[in-house]
C-alpha positions as CSV (number, residue, x, y, z in Angstrom):
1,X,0.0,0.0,0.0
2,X,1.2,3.6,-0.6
3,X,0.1,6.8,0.3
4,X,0.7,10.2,-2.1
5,X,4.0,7.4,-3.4
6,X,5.0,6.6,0.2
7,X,5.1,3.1,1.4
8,X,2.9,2.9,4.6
9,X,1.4,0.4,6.9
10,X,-2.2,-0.4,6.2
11,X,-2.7,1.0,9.7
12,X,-2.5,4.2,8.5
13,X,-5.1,7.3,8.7
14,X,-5.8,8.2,5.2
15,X,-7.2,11.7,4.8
16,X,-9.8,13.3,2.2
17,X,-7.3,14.6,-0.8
18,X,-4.8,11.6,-0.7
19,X,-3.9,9.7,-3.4
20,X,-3.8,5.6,-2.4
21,X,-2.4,2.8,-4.6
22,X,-3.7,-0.5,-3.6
23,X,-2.3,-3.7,-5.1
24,X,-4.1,-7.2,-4.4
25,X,-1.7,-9.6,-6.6
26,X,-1.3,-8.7,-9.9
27,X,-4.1,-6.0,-9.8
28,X,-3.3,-2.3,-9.3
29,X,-6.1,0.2,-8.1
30,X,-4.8,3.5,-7.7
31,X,-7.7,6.2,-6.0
32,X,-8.2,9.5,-4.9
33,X,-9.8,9.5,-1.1
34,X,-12.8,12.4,-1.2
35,X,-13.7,11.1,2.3
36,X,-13.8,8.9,5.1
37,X,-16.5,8.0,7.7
38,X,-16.2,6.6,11.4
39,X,-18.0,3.7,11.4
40,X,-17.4,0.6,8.7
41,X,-20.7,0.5,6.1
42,X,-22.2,-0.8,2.6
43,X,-19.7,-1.2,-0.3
44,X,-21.9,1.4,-2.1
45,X,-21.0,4.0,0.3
46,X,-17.8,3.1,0.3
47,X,-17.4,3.4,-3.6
48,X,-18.6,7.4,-3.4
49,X,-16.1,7.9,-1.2
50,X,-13.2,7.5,-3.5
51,X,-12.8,8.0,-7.3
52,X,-10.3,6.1,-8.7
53,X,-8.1,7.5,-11.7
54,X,-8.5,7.1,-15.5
55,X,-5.1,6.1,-15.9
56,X,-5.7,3.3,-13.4
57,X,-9.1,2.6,-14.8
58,X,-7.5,1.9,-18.6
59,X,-4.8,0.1,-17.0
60,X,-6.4,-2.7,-15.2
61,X,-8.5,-3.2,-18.4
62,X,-5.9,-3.1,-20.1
63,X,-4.4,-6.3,-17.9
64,X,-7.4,-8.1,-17.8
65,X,-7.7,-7.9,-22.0
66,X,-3.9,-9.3,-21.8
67,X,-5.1,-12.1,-19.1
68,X,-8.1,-12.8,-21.2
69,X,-5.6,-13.2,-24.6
70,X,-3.3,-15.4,-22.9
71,X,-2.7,-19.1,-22.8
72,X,-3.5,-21.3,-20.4
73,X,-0.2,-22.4,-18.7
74,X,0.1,-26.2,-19.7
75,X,-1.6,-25.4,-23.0
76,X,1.7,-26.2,-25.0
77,X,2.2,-28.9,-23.3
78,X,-0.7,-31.1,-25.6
79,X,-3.0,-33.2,-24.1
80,X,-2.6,-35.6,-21.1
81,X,-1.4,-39.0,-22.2
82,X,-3.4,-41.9,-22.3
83,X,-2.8,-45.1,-20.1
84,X,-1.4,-46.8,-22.7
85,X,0.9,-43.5,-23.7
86,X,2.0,-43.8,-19.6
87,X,3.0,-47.6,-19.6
88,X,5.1,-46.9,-22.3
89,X,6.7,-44.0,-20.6
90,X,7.4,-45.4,-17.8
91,X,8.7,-48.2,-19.7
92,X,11.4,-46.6,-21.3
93,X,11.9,-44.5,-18.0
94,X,12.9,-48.3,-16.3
95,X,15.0,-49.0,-19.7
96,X,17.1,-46.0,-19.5
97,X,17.6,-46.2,-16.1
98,X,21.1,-46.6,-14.4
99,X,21.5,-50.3,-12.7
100,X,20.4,-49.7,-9.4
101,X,18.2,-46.6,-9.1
102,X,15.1,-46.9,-8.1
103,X,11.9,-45.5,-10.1
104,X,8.9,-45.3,-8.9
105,X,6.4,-44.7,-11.7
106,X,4.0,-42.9,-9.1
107,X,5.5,-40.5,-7.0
């Protein structure tokens, strides 16, 4: 979390005028406070009580367009091999094995 581009602990007071970048993993939300209330409340009022920036705005869109664009990780990788296709890997896994190591075809 950072506050006007200063590291801070999320204990600390934010005041109306501040500018607050919040990062949950890979997503980036960077906001303008216009207020804070006392007491914890609806999402809704929550939401009016920041504006969050344009750049910020076309930026996470932007990420989630590249996430949505992206391969699957694995997807190269074909598809899973049958249990004939395993036998015969594990086969040749046991023939091309040094005398004396042990293989275990399931780990």
């Amino acid at each position: 979390m950072h506050v006007n581009g200063v590291r801070v602990k999320p204990s600390k007071e934010i005041r109306p005028g501040e500018a607050v970048e919040v990062r949950i993993g890979e997503v980036r939300w960077n906001v303008v406070v216009l207020g804070v209330t006392d007491k914890r409340g609806p999402a809704a009022v929550a939401a009016t009580l920041y504006d969050e920036t344009p750049e910020s705005i076309a930026a996470r869109e932007r990420q989630a367009a590249e996430r949505k664009l992206a391969r699957p990780p694995g997807s190269d990788l074909g598809p899973r091999p049958t249990k004939q296709a395993r036998r015969r890997i594990d086969a040749l896994r046991r023939s091309q094995a040094a005398p004396g190591d042990a293989f275990d075809p399931d780990p």
